[in-house]
TORTOR-241613 format. One record per residue (C-alpha): residue number from 0; residue in one letter; x, y, z. Coordinates in steps of 0.5 Angstrom, whole numbers, plus 500, padded with zeros to 3 digits. Example, Ala and Ser with C-alpha at 12.3 -4.5 7.8 and 13.67 -1.06 7.14 Angstrom:
# TORTOR-241613
+-----+----+-----+-----+-----+
|   i | aa |  xx |  yy |  zz |
+-----+----+-----+-----+-----+
|   0 |  A | 525 | 491 | 516 |
|   1 |  S | 527 | 498 | 514 |
+-----+----+-----+-----+-----+
***
This chain:
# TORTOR-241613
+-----+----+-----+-----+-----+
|   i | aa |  xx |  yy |  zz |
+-----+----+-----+-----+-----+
|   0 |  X | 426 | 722 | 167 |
|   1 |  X | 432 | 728 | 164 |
|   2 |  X | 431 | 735 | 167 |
|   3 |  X | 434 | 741 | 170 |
|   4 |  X | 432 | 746 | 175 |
|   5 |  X | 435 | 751 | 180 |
|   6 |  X | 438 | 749 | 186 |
|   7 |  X | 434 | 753 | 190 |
|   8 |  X | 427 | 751 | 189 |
|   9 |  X | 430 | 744 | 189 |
|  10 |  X | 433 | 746 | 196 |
|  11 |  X | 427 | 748 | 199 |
|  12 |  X | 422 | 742 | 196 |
|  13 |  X | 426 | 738 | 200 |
|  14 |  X | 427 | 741 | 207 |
|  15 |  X | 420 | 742 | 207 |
|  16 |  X | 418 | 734 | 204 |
|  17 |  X | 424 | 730 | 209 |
|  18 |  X | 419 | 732 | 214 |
|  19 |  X | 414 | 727 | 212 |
|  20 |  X | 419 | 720 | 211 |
|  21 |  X | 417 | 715 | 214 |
|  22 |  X | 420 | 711 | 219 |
|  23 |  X | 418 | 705 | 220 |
|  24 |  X | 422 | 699 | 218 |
|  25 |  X | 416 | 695 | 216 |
|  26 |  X | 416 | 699 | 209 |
|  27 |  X | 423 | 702 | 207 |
|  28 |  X | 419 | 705 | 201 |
|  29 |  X | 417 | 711 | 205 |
|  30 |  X | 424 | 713 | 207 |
|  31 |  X | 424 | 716 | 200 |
|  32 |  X | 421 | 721 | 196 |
|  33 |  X | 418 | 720 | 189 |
|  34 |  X | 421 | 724 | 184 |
|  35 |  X | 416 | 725 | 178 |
|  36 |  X | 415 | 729 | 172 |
|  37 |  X | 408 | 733 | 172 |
|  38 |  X | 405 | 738 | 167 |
|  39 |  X | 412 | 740 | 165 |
|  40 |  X | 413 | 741 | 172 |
|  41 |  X | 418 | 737 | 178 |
|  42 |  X | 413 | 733 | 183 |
|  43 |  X | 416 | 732 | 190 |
|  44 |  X | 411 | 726 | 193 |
|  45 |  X | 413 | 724 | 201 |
|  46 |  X | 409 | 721 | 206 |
|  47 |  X | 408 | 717 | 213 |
|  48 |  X | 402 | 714 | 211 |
|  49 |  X | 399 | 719 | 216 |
|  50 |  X | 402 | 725 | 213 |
|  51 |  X | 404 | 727 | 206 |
|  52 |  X | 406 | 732 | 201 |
|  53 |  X | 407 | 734 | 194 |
|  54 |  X | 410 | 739 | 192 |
|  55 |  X | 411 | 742 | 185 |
|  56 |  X | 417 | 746 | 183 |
|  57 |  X | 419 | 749 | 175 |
|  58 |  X | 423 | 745 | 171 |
|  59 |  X | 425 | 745 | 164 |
|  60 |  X | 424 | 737 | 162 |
|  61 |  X | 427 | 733 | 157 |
|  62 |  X | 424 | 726 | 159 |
|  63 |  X | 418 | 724 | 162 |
|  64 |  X | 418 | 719 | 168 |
|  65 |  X | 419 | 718 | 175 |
|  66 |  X | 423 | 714 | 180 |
|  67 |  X | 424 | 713 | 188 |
|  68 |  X | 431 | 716 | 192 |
|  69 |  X | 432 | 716 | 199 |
|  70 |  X | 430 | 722 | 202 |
|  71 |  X | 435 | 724 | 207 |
|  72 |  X | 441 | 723 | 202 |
|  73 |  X | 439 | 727 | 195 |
|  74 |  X | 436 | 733 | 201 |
|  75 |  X | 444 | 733 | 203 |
|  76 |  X | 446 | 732 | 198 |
|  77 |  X | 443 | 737 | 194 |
|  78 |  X | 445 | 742 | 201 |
|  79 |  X | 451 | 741 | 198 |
|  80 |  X | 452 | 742 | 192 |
|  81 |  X | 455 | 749 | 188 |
|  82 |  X | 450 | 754 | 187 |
|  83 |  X | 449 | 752 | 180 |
|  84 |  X | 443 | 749 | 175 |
|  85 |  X | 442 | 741 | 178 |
|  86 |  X | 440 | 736 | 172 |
|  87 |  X | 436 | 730 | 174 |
|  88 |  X | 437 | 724 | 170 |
|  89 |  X | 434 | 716 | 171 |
|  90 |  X | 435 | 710 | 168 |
|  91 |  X | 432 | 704 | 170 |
|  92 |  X | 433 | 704 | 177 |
|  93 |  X | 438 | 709 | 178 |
|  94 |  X | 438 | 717 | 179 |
|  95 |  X | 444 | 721 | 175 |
|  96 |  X | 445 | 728 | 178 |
|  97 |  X | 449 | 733 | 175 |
|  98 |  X | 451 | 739 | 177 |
|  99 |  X | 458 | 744 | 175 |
| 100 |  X | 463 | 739 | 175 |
| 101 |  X | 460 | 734 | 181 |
| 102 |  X | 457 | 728 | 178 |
| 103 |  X | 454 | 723 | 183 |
| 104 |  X | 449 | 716 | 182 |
| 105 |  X | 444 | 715 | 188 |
| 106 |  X | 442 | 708 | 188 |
| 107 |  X | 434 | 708 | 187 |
| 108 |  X | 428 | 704 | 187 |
| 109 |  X | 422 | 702 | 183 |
| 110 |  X | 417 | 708 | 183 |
| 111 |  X | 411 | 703 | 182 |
| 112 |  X | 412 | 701 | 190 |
| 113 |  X | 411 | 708 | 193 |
| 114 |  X | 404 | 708 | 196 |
| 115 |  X | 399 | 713 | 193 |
| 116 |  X | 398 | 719 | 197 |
| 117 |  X | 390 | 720 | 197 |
| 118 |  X | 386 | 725 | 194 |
| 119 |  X | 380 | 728 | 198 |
| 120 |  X | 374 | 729 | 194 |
| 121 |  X | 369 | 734 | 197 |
| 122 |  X | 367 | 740 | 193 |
| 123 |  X | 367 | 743 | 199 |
| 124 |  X | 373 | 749 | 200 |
| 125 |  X | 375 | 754 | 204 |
| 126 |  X | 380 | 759 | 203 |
| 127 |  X | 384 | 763 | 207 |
| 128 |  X | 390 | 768 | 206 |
| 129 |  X | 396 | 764 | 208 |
| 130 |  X | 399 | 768 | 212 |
| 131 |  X | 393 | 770 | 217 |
| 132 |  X | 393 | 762 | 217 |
| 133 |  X | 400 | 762 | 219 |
| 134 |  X | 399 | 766 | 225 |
| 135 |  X | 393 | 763 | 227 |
| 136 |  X | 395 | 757 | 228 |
| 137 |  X | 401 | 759 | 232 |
| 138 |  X | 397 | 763 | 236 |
| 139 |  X | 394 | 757 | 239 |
| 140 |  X | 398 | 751 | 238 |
| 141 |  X | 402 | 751 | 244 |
| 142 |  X | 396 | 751 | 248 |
| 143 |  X | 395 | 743 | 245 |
| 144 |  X | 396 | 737 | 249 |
| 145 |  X | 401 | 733 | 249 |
| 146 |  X | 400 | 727 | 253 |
| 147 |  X | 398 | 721 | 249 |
| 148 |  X | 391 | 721 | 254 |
| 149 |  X | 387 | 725 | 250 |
| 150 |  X | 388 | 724 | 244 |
| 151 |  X | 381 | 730 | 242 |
| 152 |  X | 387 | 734 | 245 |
| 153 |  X | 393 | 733 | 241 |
| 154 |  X | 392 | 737 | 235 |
| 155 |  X | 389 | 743 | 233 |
| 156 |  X | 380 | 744 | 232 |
| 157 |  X | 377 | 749 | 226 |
| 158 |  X | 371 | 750 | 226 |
| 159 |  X | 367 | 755 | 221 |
| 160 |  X | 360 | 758 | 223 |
| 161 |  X | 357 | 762 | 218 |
| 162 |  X | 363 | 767 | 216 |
| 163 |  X | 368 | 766 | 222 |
| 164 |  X | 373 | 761 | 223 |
| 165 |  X | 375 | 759 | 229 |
| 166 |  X | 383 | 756 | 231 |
| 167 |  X | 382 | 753 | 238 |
| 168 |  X | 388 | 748 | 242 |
| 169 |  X | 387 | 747 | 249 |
| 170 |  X | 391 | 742 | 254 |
| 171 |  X | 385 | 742 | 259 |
| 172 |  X | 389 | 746 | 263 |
| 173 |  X | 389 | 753 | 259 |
| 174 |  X | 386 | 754 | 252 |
| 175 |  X | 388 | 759 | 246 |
| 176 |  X | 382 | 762 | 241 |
| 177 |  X | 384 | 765 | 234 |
| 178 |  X | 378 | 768 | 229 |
| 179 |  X | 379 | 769 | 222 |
| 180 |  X | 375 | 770 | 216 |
| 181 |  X | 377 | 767 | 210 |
| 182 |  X | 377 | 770 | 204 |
| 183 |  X | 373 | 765 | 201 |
| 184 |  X | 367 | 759 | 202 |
| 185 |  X | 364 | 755 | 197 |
| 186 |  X | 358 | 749 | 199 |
| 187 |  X | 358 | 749 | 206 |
| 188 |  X | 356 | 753 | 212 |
| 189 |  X | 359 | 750 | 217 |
| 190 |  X | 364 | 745 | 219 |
| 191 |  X | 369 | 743 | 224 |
| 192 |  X | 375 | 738 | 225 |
| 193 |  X | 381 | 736 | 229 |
| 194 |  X | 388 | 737 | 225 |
| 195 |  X | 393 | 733 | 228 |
| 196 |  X | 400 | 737 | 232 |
| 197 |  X | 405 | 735 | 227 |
| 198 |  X | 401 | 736 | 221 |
| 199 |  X | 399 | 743 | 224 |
| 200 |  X | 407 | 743 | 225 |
| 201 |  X | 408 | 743 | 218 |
| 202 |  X | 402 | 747 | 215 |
| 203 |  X | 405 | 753 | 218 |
| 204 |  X | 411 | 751 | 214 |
| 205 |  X | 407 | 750 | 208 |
| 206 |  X | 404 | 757 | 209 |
| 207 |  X | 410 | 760 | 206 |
| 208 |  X | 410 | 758 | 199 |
| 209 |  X | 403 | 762 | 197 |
| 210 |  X | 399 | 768 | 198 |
| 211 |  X | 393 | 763 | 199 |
| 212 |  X | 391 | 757 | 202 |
| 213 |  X | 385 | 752 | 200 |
| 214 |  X | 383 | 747 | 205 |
| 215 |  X | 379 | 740 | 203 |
| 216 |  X | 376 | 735 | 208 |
| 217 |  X | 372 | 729 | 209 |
| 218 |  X | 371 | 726 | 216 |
| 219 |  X | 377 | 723 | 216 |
| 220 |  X | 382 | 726 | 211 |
| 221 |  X | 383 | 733 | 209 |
| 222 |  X | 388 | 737 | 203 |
| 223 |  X | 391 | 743 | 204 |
| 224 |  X | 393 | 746 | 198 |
| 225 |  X | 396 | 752 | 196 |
| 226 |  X | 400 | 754 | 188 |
| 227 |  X | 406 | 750 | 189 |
| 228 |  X | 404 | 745 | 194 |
| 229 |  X | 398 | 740 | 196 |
| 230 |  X | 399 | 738 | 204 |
| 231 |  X | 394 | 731 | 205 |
| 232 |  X | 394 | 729 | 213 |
| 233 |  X | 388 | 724 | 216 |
| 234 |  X | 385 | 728 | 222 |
| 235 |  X | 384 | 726 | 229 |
| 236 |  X | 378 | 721 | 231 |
| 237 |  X | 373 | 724 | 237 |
| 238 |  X | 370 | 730 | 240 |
| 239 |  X | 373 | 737 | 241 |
| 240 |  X | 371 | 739 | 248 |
| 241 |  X | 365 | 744 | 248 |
| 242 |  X | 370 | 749 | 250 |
| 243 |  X | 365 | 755 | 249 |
| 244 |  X | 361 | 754 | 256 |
| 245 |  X | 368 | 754 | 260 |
| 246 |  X | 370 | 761 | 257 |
| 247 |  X | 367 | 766 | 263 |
| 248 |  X | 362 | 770 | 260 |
| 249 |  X | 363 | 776 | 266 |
| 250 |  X | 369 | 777 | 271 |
| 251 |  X | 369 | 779 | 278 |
| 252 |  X | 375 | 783 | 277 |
| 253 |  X | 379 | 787 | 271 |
| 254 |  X | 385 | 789 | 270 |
| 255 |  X | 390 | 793 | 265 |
| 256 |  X | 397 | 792 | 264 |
| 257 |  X | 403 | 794 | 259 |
| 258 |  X | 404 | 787 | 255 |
| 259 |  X | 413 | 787 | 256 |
| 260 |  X | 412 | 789 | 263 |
| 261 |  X | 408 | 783 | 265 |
| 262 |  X | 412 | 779 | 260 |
| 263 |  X | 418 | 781 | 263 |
| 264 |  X | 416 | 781 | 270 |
| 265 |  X | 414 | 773 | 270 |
| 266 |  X | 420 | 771 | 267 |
| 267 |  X | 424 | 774 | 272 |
| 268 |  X | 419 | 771 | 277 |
| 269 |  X | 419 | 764 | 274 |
| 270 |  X | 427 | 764 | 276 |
| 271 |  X | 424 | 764 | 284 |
| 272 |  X | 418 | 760 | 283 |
| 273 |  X | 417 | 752 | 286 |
| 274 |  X | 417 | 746 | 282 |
| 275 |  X | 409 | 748 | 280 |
| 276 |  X | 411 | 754 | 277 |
| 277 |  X | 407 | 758 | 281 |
| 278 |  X | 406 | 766 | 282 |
| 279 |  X | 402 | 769 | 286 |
| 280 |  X | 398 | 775 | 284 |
| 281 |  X | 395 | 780 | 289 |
| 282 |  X | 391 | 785 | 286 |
| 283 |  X | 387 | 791 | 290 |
| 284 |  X | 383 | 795 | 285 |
| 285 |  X | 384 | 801 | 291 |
| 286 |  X | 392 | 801 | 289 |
| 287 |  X | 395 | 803 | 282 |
| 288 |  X | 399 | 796 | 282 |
| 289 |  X | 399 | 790 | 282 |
| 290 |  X | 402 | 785 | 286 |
| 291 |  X | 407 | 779 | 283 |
| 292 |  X | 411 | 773 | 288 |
| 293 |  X | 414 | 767 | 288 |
| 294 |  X | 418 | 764 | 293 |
| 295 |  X | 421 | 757 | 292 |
| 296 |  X | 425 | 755 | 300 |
| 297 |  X | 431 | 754 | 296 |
| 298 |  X | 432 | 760 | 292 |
| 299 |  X | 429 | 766 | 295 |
| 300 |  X | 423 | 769 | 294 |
| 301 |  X | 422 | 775 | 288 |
| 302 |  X | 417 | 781 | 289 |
| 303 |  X | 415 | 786 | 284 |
| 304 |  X | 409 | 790 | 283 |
| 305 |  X | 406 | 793 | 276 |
| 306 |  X | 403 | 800 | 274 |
| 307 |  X | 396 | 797 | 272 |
| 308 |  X | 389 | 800 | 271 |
| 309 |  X | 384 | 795 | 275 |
| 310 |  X | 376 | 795 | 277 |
| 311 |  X | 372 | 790 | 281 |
| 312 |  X | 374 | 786 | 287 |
| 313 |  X | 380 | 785 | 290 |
| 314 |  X | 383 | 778 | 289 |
| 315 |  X | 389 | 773 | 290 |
| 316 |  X | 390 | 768 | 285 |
| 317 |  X | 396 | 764 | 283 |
| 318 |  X | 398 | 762 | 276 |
| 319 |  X | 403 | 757 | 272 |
| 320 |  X | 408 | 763 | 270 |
| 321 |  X | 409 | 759 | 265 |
| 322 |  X | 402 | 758 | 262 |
| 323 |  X | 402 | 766 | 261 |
| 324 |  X | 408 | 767 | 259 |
| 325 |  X | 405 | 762 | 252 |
| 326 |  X | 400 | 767 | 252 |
| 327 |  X | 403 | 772 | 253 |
| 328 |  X | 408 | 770 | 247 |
| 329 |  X | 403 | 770 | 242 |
| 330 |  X | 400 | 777 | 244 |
| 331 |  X | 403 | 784 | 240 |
| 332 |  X | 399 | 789 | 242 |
| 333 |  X | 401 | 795 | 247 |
| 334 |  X | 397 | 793 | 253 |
| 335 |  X | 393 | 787 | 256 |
| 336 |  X | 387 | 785 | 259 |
| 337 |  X | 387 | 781 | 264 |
| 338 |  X | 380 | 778 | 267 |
| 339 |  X | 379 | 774 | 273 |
| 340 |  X | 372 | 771 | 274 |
| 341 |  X | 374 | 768 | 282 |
| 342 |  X | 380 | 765 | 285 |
| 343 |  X | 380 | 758 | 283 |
| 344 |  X | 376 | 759 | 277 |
| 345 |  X | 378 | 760 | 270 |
| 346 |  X | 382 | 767 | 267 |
| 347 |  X | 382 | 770 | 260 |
| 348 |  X | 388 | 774 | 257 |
| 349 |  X | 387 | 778 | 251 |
| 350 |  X | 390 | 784 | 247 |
| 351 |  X | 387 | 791 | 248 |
| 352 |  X | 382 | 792 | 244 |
| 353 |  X | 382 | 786 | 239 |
| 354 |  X | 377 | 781 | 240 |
| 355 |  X | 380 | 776 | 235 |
| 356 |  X | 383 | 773 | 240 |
| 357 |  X | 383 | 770 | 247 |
| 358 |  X | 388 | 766 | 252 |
| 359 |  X | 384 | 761 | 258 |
| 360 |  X | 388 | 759 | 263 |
| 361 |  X | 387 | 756 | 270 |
| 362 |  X | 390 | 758 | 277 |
| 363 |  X | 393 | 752 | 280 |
| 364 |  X | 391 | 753 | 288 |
| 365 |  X | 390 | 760 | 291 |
| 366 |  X | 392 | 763 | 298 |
+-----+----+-----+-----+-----+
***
C-alpha cells in the first residue's frame, strides 16, 4: 500500500475511529486500525466487536493494499506531526509514514487477522438530516439508564410510526421524547429498536461528517451510514417500556415560566438542597409567583420566588433539582411550560409552543 493525504482528514478519521478499539486482551488485533485502500479512497476500519466504524477519507494511492497498526499510536502520532501531505507506505508487516522531514516506522500486523466488521442486510432505510438527529438525540440521552439493572434502559428507543420518529431515553425516574420527521423511508412503515449509550455516543460524533444520515437495521444489528463514514453496532436485547401510558394526558395544575429564570434559580437552589437533591415548589395559581426551597441542616436554606403564569390548583410538589436542570438544558425556547398532574404523580416539562419535545419527571416525596 504507497499514498498520501492531508493531515487534516487523516486527524479526524482517527479521533473519531480510536473510540471504538477494543480492550480486551483476549484479541489484541482490536487495538489496531485497519488501514485499507478502496475505490481510490483510504479505508479506516475499528471495532470492539459490539461496535464499529469505517471511515473513508481522499486519498491519491499509488499502491493498493491493507495492513493493521496500533491505533492509539499512528492517531498520536498523526497529532503531532507538521501540517503537511502525510504519505503511507507498507511492506510486509511494516508501515512507513513520511511527512516533511519526519520519517517514522510503525511496527504492524497482518491485515488478514483483523475481524470482519459485519454488513447489515436490509432493504429497509430511513433517512434523516444529520444535524436534526444530532439534536435529538442529545435531547434525550441524559434521560438513559446507567445502572447495569436494566439493560432496556441502557440506550436510547427510536421507533417510527407512519411519518413520525420518536427518540425516547428514560431511567425509570425521569424520561426524554423527541420527534422528527425523516426526510425519507423506504420498505417499512413502522419499526422500532434499542441503540446502545456508547453507540448513540458516538453516532452524535458520526452526525458531523455529512448532511444526511441512512439507518439500516436488523433485530440484532444496525448500520448507520453517511458520505464519508458507515457506524455498525449491535442493538440492546429486551423491551422498551411502554413509555406511552405513564405520560399524563391531563394535568391539575399549569404553569409558565421564563426558561433561564427557573434555569438559574435551580442551580442556585441545588447549592442548599440535602443528599437527595430535593426542591420544594409551592405553586398558588392566585399569586403571579411561584415559590422555590431548599434547605439542607448544614448549610442553610434558599428561597426564591419566580414571576410565572399559572392555572388550576394550587400544589406543593418537591423535585430532584438535578432532573430539571437535564431538562432544562436541552430546552431553547424563551418560556417553559410546566404541567403537574398530582403531587406524587408524574410531571412534564416542555418548550412553549413546540410540541416536538417533552421531558418526564417524577417527584421524589411531597410536603
Amino acid at each position: 500500500m504507497k499514498l498520501t493525504c492531508k493531515k487534516d482528514y487523516l486527524k479526524e478519521a482517527f479521533s473519531t475511529a480510536e473510540k471504538m478499539l477494543g480492550k480486551t486482551l483476549s484479541l489484541p488485533i482490536l487495538s489496531n486500525f485497519l488501514l485499507s485502500t478502496d475505490n481510490g479512497r483510504l479505508k479506516i476500519s475499528a471495532t470492539d466487536l459490539e461496535i464499529g466504524l469505517n471511515y473513508w477519507i481522499n486519498s491519491k494511492i499509488e499502491k493498493e493494499g491493507a495492513i493493521a497498526v496500533p491505533g492509539k499510536l499512528i492517531s498520536s502520532l498523526i497529532n503531532n506531526l507538521p501540517d503537511k501531505p502525510i504519505s503511507f507506505n507498507s511492506e510486509k508487516n511494516k508501515l512507513i509514514v513520511s511527512c516533511d522531514k519526519y520519517k517514522t516506522t510503525l511496527q504492524g500486523f497482518d491485515p488478514a487477522e483483523y475481524p470482519i466488521i459485519p454488513k447489515v442486510k436490509s432493504e429497509k432505510t430511513i433517512t434523516f438530516d444529520a444535524t436534526e438527529l444530532k439534536e435529538a438525540i442529545s435531547q434525550v440521552i441524559n434521560a438513559a439508564s446507567l445502572s447495569d439493572g436494566r439493560v432496556e434502559l441502557n440506550g436510547i428507543f427510536l421507533a417510527m410510526d407512519k411519518n413520525t420518529a420518536r427518540v425516547v431515553a428514560t431511567d425509570s425516574f425521569r424520561l426524554a421524547e423527541k420527534k422528527l420527521k425523516p426526510k425519507n423511508v423506504t420498505g417499512l412503515t413502522e419499526t422500532s429498536f434499542i441503540i446502545p449509550l456508547k453507540t448513540a455516543n458516538e453516532l452524535m460524533r458520526m452526525l458531523d461528517v455529512g448532511p444526511t444520515i441512512e439507518m439500516h437495521h436488523t433485530k440484532q444489528q444496525a448500520l448507520f451510514r453517511t458520505e464519508n463514514a458507515e457506524l455498525f453496532s449491535r442493538l440492546v436485547e429486551g423491551n422498551f417500556p411502554n413509555y406511552e401510558q405513564i405520560i399524563p394526558r391531563a394535568y391539575i395544575t399549569n404553569t409558565q415560566i421564563l426558561r433561564d429564570d427557573l434555569f438559574n434559580a435551580l442551580r442556585v437552589a441545588g447549592i442548599f438542597s440535602s443528599r437527595i437533591n430535593d426542591v420544594r415548589f409551592d405553586i398558588d395559581p392566585s399569586m403571579k409567583e411561584i415559590f422555590l426551597t431548599s434547605t439542607d441542616q448544614d448549610k442553610g436554606e434558599n428561597n426564591v420566588g419566580l414571576e410565572a403564569r399559572t392555572e388550576g390548583k394550587k400544589m406543593t410538589v418537591v423535585f430532584n433539582h438535578r432532573y430539571l436542570l437535564d431538562g432544562l438544558s436541552n430546552i431553547k425556547t424563551e418560556k417553559v411550560i410546566l404541567e403537574l398532574s398530582g403531587e406524587t404523580s408524574a410531571a412534564l416539562l416542555r418548550p412553549d409552543g413546540d410540541g416536538s419535545y417533552l421531558y418526564l419527571v417524577m417527584p421524589i416525596k411531597n410536603y
